[in-house]
Backbone bond lengths (Angstrom), bond angles and torsions (degrees), N, CA, C in turn:
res aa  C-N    CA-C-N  psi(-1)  N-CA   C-N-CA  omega(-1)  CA-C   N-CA-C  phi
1 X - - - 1.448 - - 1.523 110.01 -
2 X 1.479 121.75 175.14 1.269 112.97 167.47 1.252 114.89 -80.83
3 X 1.328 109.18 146.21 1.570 114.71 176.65 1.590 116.15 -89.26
4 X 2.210 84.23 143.71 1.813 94.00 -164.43 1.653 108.91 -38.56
5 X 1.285 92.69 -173.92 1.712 109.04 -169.85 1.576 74.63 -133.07
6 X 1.255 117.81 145.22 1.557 144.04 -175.72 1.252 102.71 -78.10
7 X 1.756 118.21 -68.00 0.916 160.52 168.19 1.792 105.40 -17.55
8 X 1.740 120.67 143.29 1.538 108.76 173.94 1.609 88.60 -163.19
9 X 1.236 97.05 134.39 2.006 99.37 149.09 0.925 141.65 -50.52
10 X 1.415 137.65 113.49 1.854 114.90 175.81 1.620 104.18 -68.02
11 X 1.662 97.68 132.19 1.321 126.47 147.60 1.602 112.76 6.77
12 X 1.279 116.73 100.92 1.931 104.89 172.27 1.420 125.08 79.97
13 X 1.541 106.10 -11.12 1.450 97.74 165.45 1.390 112.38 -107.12
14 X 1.505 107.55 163.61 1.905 105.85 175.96 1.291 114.67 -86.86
15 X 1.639 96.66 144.84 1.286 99.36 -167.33 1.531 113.50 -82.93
16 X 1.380 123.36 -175.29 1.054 113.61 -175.07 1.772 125.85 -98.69
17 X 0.909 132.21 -175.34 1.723 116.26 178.94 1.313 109.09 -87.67
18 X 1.549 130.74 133.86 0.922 150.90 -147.06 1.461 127.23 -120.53
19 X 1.551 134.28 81.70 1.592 99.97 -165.94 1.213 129.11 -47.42
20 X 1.395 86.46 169.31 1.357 114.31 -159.90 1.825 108.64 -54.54
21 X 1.651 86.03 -52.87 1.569 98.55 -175.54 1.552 118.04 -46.10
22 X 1.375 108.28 -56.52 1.769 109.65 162.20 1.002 137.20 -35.33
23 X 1.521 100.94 -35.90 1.617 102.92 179.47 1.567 107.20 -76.15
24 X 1.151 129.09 -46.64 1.203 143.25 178.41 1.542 126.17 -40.82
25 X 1.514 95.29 -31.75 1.551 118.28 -175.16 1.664 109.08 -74.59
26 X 1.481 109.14 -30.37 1.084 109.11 173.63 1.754 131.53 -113.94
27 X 1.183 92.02 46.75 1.554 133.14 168.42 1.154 133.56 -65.05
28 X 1.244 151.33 81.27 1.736 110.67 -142.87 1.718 92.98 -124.24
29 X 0.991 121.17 146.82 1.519 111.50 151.33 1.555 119.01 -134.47
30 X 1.381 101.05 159.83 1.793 107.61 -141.02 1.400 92.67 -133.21
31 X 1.269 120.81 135.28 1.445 120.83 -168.88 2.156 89.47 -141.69
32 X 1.705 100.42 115.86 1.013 102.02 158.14 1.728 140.42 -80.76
33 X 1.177 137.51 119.13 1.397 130.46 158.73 1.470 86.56 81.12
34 X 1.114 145.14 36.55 1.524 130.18 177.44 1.679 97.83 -71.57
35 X 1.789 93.43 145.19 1.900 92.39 -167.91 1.346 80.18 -114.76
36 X 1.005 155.25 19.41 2.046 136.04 -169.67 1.769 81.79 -137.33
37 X 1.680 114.87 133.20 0.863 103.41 -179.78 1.609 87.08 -113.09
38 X 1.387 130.18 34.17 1.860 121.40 148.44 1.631 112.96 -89.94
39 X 1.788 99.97 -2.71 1.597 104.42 -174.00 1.404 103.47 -91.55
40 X 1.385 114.06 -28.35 1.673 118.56 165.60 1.714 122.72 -65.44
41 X 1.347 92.05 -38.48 1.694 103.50 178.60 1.727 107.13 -70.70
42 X 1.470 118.53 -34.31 1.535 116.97 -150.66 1.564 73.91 -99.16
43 X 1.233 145.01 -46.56 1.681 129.57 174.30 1.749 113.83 -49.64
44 X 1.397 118.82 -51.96 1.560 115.57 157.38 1.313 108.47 -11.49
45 X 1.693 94.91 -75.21 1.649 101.99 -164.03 1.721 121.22 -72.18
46 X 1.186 109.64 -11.43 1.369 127.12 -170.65 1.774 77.59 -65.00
47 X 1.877 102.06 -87.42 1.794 106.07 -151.99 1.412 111.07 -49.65
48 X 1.418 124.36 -27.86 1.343 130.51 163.50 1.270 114.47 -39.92
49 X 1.199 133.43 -75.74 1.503 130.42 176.30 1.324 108.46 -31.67
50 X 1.207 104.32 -25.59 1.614 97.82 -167.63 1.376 135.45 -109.56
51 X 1.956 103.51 4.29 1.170 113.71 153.55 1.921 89.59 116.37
52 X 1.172 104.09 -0.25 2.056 102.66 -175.02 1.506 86.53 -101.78
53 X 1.428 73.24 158.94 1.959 96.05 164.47 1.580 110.38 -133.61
54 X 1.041 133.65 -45.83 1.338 138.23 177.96 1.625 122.47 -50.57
55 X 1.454 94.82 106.28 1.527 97.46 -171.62 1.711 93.42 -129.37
56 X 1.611 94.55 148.22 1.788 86.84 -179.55 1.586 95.26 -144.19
57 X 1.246 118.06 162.02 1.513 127.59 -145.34 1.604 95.04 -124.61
58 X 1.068 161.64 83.33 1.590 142.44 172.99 1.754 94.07 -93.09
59 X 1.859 95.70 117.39 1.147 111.19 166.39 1.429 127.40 77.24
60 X 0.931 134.02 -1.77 1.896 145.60 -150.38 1.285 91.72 -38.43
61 X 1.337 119.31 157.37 1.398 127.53 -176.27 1.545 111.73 -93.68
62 X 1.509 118.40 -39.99 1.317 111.89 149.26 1.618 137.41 -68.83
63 X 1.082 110.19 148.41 1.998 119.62 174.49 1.427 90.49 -57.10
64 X 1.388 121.40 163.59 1.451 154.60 154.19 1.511 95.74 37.07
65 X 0.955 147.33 45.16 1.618 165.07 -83.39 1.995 73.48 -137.98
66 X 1.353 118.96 -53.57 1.629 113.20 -173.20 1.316 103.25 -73.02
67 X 0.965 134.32 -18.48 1.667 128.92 178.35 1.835 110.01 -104.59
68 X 0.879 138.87 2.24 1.483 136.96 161.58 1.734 101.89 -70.23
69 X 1.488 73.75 146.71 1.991 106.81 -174.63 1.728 98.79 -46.97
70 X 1.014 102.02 -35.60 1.863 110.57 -152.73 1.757 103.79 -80.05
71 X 1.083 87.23 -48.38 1.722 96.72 168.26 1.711 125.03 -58.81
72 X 1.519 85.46 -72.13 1.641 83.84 173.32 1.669 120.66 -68.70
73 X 1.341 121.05 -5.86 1.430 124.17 168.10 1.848 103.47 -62.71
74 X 1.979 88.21 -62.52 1.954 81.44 -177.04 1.665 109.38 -62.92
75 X 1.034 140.51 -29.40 1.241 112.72 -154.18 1.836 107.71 -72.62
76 X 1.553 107.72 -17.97 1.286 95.27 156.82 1.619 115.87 66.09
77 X 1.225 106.11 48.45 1.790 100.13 -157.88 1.479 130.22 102.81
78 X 1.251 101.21 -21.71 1.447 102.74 -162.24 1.918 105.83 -93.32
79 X 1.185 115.20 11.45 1.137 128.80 -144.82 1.461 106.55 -63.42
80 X 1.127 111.96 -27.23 1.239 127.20 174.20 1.824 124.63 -62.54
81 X 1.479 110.40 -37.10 1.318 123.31 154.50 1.194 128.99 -84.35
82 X 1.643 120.45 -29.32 1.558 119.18 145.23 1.333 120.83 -36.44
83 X 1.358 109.30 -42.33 1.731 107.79 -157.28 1.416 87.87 -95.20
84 X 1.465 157.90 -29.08 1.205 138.88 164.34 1.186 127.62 -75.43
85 X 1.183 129.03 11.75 1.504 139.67 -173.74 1.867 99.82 -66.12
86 X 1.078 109.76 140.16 1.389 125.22 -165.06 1.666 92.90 -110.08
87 X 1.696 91.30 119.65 1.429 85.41 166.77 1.732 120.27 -109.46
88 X 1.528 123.85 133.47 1.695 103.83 172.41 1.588 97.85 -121.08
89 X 1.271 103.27 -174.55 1.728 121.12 -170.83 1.746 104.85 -98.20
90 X 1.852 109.76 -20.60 1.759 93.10 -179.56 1.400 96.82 -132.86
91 X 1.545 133.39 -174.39 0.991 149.09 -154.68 1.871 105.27 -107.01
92 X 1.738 88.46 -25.10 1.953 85.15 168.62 1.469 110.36 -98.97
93 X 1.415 117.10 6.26 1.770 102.40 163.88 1.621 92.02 -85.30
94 X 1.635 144.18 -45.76 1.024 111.21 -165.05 1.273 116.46 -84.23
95 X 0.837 131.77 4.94 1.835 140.20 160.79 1.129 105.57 -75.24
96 X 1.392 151.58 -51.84 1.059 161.92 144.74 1.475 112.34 25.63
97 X 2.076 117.14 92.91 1.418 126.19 -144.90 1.229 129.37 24.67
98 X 1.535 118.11 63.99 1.200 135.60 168.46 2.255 110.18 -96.37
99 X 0.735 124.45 114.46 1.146 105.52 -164.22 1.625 111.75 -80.94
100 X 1.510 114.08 -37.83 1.616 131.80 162.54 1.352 111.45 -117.95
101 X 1.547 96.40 112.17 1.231 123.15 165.38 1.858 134.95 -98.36
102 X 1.031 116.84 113.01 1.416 113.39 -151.14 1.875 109.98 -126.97
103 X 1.292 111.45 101.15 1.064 111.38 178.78 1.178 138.05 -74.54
104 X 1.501 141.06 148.20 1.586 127.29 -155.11 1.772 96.79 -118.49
105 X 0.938 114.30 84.65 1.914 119.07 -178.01 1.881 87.42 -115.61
106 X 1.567 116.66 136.42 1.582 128.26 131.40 1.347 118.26 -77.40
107 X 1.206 127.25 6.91 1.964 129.24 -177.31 1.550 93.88 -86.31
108 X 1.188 106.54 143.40 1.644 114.55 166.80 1.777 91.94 -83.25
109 X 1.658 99.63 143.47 1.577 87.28 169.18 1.316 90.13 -152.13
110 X 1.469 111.88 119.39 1.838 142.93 154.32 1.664 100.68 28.04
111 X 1.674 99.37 -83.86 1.297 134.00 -153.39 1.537 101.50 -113.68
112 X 1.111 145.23 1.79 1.134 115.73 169.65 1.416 140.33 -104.58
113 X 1.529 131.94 166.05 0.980 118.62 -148.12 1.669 122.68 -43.55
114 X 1.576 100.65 175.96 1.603 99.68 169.77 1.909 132.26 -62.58
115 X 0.890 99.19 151.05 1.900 109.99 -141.98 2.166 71.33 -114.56
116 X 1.850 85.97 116.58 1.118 85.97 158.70 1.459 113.78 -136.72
117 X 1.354 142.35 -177.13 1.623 130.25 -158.05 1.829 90.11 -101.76
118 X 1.422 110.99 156.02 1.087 104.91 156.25 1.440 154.65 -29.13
119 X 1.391 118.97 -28.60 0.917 133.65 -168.07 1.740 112.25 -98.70
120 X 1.182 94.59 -27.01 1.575 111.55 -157.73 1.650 100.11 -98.70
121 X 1.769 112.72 -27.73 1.239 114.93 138.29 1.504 160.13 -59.58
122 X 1.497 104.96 -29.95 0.993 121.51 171.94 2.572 101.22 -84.88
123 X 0.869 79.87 -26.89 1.688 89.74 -178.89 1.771 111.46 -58.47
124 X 1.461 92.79 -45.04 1.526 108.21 -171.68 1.771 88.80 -78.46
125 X 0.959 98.57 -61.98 2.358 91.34 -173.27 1.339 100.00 -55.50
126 X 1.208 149.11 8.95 1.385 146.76 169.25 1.175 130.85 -103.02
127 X 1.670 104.10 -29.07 1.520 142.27 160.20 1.897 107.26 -64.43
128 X 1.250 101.95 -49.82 1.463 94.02 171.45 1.392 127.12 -97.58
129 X 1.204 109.27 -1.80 1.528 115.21 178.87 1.808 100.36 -99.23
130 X 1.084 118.59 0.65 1.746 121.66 166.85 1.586 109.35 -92.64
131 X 1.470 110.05 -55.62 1.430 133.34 173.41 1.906 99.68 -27.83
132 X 1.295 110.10 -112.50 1.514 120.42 146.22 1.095 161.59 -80.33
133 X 0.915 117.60 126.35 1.565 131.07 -134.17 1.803 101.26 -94.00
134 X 1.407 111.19 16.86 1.674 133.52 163.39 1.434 115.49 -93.87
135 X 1.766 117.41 -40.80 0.849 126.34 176.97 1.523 130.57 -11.43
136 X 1.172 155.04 101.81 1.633 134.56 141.42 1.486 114.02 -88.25
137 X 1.587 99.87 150.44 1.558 96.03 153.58 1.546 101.18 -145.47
138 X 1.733 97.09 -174.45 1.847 100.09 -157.52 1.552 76.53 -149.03
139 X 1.476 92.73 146.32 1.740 111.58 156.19 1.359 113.23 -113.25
140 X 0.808 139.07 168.95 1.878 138.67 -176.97 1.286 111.98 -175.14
141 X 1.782 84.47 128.66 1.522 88.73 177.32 1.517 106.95 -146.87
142 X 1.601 115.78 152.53 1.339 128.48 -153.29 1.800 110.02 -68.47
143 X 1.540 93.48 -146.40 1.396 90.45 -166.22 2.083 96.52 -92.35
144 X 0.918 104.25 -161.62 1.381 126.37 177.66 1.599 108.52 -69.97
145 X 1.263 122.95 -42.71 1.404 110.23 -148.35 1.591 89.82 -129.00
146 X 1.338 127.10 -31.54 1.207 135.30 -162.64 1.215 116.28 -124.08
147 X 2.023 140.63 2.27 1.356 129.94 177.62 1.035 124.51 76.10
148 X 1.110 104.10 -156.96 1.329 122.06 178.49 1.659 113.72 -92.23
149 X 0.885 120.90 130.65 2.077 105.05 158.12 1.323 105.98 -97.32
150 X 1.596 97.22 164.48 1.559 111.98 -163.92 1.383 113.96 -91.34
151 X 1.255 114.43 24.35 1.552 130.09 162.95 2.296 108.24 -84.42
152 X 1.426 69.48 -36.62 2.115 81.01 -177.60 1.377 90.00 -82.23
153 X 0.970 118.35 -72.38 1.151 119.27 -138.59 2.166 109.81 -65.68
154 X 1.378 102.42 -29.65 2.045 106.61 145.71 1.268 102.58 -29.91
155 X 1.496 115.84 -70.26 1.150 110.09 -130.79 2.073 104.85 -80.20
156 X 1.564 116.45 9.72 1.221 139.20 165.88 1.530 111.31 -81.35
157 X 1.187 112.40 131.91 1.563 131.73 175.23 1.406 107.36 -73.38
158 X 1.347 129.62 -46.60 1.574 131.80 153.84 1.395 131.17 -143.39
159 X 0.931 126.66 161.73 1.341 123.38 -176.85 1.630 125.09 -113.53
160 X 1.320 121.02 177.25 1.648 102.96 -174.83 1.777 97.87 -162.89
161 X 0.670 105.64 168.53 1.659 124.34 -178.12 1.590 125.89 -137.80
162 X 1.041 111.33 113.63 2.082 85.94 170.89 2.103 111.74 -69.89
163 X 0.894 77.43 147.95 1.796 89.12 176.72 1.419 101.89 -90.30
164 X 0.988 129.34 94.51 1.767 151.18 154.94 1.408 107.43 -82.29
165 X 1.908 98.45 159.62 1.205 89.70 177.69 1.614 122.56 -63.74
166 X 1.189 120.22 142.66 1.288 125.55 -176.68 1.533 124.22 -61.27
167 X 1.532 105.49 -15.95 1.563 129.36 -167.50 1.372 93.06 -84.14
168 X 1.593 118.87 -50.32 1.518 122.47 -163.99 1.606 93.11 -143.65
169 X 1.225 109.74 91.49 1.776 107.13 175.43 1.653 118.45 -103.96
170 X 1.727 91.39 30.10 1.911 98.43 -179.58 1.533 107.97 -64.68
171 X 1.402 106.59 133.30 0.969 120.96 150.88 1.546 128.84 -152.30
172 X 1.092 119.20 150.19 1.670 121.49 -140.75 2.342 81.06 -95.16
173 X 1.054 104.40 -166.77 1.696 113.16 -165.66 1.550 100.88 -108.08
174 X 0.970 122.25 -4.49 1.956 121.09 171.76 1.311 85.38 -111.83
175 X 1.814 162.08 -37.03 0.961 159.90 -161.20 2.176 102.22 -70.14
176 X 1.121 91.61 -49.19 1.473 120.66 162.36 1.345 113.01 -48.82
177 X 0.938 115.02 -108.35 1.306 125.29 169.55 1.536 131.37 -4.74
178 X 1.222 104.60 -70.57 1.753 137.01 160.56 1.857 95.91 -49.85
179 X 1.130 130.68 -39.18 1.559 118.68 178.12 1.508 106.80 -75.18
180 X 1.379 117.72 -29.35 1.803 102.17 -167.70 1.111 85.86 -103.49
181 X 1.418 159.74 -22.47 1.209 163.20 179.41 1.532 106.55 -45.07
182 X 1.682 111.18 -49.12 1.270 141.86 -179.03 1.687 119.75 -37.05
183 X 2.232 77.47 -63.26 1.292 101.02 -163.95 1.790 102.79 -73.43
184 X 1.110 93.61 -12.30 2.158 98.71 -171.75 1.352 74.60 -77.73
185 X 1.277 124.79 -94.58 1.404 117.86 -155.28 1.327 114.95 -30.56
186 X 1.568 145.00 -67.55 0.973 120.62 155.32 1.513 155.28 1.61
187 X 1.022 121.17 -71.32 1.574 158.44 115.55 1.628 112.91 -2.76
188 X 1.127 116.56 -56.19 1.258 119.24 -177.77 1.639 107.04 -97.51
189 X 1.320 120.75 -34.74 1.898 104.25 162.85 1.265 96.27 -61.14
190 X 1.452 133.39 -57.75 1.787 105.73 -170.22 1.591 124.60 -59.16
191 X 1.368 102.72 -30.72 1.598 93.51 169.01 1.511 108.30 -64.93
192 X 1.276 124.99 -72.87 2.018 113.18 178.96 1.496 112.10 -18.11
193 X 0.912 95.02 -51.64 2.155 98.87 -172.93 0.683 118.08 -78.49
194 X 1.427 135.65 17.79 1.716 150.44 -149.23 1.590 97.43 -119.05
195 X 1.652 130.71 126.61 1.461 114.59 162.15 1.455 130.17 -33.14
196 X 0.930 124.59 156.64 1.144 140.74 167.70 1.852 101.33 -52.28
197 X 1.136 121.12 -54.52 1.666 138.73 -176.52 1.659 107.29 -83.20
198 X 1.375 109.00 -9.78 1.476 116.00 161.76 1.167 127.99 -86.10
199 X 1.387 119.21 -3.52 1.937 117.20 177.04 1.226 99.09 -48.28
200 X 1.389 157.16 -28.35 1.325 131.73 -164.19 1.574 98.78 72.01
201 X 1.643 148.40 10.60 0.998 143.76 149.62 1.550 118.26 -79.55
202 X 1.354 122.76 98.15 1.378 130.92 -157.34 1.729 99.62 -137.75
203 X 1.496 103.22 125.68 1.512 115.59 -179.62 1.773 97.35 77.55
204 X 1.495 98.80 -165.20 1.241 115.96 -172.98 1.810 120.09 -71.72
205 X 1.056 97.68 115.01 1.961 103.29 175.78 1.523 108.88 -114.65
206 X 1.441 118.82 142.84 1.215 109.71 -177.26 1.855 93.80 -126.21
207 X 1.099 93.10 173.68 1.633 104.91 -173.94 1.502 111.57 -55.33
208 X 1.746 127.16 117.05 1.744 92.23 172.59 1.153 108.24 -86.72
209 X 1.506 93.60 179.55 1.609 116.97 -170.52 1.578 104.69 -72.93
210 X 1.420 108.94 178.59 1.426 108.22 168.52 0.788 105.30 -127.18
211 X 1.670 114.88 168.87 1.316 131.54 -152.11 2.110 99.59 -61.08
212 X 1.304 92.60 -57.82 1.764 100.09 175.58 1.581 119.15 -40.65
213 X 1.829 108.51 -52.30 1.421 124.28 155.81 1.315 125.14 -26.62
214 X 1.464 104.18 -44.09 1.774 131.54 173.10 1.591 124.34 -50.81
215 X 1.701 91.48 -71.95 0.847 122.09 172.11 1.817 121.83 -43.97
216 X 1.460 98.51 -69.45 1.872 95.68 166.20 1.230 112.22 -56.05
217 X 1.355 127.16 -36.80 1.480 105.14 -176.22 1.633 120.28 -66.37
218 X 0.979 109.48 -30.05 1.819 109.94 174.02 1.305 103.63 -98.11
219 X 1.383 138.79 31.00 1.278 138.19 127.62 1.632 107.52 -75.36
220 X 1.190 110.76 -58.65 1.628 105.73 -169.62 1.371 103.46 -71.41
221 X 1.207 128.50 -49.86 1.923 127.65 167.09 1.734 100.63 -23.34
222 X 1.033 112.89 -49.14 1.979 101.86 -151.48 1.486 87.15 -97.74
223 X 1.528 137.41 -29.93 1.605 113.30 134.63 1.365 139.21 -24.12
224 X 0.842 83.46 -56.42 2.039 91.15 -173.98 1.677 95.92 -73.38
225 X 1.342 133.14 -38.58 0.773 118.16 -147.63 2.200 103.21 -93.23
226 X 1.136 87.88 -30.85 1.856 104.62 169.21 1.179 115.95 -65.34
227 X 1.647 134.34 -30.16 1.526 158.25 117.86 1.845 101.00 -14.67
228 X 1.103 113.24 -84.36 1.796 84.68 -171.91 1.458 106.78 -103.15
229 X 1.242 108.69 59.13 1.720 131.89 159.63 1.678 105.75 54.21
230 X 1.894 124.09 23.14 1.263 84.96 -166.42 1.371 83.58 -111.54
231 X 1.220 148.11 68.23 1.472 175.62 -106.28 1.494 108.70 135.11
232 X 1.311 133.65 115.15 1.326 119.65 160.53 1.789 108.63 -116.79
233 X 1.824 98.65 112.20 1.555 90.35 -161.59 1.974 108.97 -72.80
234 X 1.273 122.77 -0.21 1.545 123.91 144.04 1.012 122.97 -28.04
235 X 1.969 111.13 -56.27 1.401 100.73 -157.09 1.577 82.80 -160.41
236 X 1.491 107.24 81.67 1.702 117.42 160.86 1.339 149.08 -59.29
237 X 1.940 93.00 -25.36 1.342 98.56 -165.58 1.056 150.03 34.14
238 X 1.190 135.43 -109.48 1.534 136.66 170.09 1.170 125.09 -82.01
239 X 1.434 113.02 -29.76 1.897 126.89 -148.40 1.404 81.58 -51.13
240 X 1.524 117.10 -103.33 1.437 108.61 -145.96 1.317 125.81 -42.48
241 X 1.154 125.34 -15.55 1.633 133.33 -161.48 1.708 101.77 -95.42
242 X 1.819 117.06 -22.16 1.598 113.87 157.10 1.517 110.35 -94.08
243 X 1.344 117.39 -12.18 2.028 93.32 170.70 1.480 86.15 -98.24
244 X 1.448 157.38 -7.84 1.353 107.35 151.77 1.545 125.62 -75.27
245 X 1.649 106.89 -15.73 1.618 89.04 162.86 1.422 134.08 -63.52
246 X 1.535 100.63 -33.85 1.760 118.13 172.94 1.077 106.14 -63.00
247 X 1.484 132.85 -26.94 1.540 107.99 -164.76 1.671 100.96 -115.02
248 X 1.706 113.63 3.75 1.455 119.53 167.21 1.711 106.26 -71.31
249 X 1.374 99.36 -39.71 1.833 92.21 169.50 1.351 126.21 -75.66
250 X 1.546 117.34 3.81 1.608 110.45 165.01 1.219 112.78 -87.10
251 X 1.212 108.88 -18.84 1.993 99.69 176.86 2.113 99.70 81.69
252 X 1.040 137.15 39.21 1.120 156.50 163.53 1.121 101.06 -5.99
253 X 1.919 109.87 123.57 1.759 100.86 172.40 1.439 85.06 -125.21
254 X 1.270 93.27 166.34 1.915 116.55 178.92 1.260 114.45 -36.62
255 X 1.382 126.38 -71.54 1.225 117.45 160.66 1.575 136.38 -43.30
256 X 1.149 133.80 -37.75 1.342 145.58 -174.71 1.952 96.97 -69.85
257 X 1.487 96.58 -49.08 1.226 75.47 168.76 1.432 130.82 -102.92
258 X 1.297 112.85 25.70 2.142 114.92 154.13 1.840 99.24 -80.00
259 X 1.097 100.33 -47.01 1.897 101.41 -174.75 2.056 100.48 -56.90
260 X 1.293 124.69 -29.90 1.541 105.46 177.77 1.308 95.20 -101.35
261 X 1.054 131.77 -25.99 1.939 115.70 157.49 1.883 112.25 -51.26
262 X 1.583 119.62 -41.13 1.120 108.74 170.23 1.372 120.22 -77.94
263 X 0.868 128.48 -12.28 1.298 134.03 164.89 1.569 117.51 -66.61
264 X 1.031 124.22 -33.60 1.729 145.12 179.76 1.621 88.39 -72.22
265 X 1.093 95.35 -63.37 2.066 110.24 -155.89 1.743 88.24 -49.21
266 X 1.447 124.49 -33.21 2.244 110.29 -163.62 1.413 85.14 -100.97
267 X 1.362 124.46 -7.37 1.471 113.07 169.33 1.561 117.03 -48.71
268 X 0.998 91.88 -81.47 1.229 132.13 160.58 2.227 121.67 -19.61
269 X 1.840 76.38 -69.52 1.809 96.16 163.25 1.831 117.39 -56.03
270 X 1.843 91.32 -37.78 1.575 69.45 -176.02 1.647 120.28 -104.26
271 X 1.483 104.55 22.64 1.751 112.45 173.98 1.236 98.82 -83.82
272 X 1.742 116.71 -52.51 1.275 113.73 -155.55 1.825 102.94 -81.82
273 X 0.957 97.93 -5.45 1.457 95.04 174.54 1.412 121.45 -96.95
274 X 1.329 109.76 -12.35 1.838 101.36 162.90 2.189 87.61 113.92
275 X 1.313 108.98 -10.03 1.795 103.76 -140.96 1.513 92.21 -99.05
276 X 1.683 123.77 23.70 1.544 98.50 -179.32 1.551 100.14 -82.53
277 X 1.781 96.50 -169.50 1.535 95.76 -159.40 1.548 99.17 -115.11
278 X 1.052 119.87 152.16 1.495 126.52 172.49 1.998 124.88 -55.77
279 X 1.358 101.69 118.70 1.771 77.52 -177.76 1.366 127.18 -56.82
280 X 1.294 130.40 143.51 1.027 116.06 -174.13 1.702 97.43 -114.57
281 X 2.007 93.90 160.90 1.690 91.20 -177.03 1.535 129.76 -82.94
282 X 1.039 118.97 -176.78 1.436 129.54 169.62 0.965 125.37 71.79
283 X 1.485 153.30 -158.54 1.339 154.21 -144.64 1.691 106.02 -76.74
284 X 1.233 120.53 -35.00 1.488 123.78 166.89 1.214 128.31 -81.28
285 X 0.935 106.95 11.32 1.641 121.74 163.50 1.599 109.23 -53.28
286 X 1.428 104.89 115.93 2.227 100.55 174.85 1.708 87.21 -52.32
287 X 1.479 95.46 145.95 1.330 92.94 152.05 1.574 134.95 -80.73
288 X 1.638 134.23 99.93 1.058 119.16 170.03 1.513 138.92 -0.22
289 X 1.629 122.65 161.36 1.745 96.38 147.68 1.209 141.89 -112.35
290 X 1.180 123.55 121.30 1.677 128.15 -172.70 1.215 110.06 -64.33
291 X 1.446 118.54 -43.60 1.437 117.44 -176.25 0.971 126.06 -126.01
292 X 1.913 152.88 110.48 1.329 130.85 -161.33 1.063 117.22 -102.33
């Protein structure tokens, strides 16, 4: 992954303008289960053109997937980001302190996070990668034939699509890639050239969380919440899979999420301790859950 930045903003003030190159460095793009290893090599060369280096591999379906003929043939130059491509075994090592995470699915899906357009995605990861200078973010996108699954794609704060023609919306996974790659680069020269008093960071900002940060907290949430039964882990349904959509549209900062981890933690404290409280009747009654 890229390595931390030491470096942090105080709390509420704007940050300052940032090169370009920095921001860039902490760029990541994440390619699940990719089975063609000329689709790994021709993505190399894709973020390359475009000024990224950070490429990460979860799972490739081929062995030594950076050293095959097919790969290092497409990357065509890029050999240098081929050969650093980071490979892990799950989808939260390559998220792994990413602060915006943004998944690349064309599937409509029920429950998952908020669906924003390319542009307006890459704008916002540029917005926070100027802001603080801790920042990561990741784009990710599935395999070749099959996407994303809706296990990855949860674990994304939003998602995005290019709008192709609708008649014929083929596009191959370096074709992909190379388009939002585009739009970051874009996006991120206008943020560098942007005042110092132009970040668009106005009033109070607090650190966000990271994706991992994320992640434990809606582990211990659906604890606490299976703890005073209003979770039934039998029969879950939806619940957790709509408060991570609800809480993918707050934009999650570090703190906000220790306060719903503490909230889990007296859940929890006050089952096993004998200390919950009796329902009480009538119009102030919490409402139960009907639907999870």
């Amino acid at each position: 992954m890229n390595p931390a930045i030491e470096t942090s903003q105080a709390v509420g003030t704007a940050a300052p303008a940032m090169p370009a190159d920095g921001m860039f460095a902490r760029v990541r793009f994440v390619l699940v289960e990719t089975s063609h290893p000329g689709n790994v090599g021709s993505v190399a060369r894709a973020i390359k053109t475009m000024g990224f280096g950070s490429l990460v591999l979860v799972s490739p379906r081929e062995a030594g997937v950076r050293e095959q003929p097919d790969a290092v043939a497409m990357a065509s130059g890029a050999d240098d980001v081929l050969a650093g491509a980071v490979i892990v075994d799950t989808i939260e090592a390559a998220l792994e302190g990413a602060t915006l995470t943004v998944a690349m699915t064309a599937r409509q899906r029920e429950f998952g996070p908020p669906r924003l357009m390319p542009r307006d995605a890459a704008a916002r990861g540029a917005a926070s990668l100027a802001a603080r200078a801790a920042d990561e973010i990741a784009f990710v996108f599935g395999n070749e034939r099959y996407g994303l699954p809706n296990e990855v794609v949860e674990r994304c704060l939003a998602v995005t699509h290019i709008p192709a023609n609708p008649v014929y919306a083929s596009l191959n996974l370096a074709q992909a890639v190379q388009l939002i790659a585009y739009e970051m680069r874009l996006a991120l020269l206008d943020r560098a050239q942007a005042a110092p008093d132009d970040s668009g960071n106005i009033g109070y900002a607090g650190e966000p969380a990271t994706a991992e940060q994320v992640e434990s907290m809606f582990g211990h949430l659906q604890q606490g919440l299976e703890a005073i039964g209003f979770l039934d882990p039998a029969n879950p349904r939806k619940l957790m899979t709509r408060l991570r959509r609800l809480l993918a549209r707050a934009g999650l900062e570090r703190e906000e999420v220790n306060i719903l981890r503490g909230i889990a933690k007296h859940m929890l404290i006050a089952v096993r301790g004998g200390r919950t409280k009796p329902e009480q009747s009538g119009p102030s009654t919490p409402a139960r859950q009907e639907e999870h």
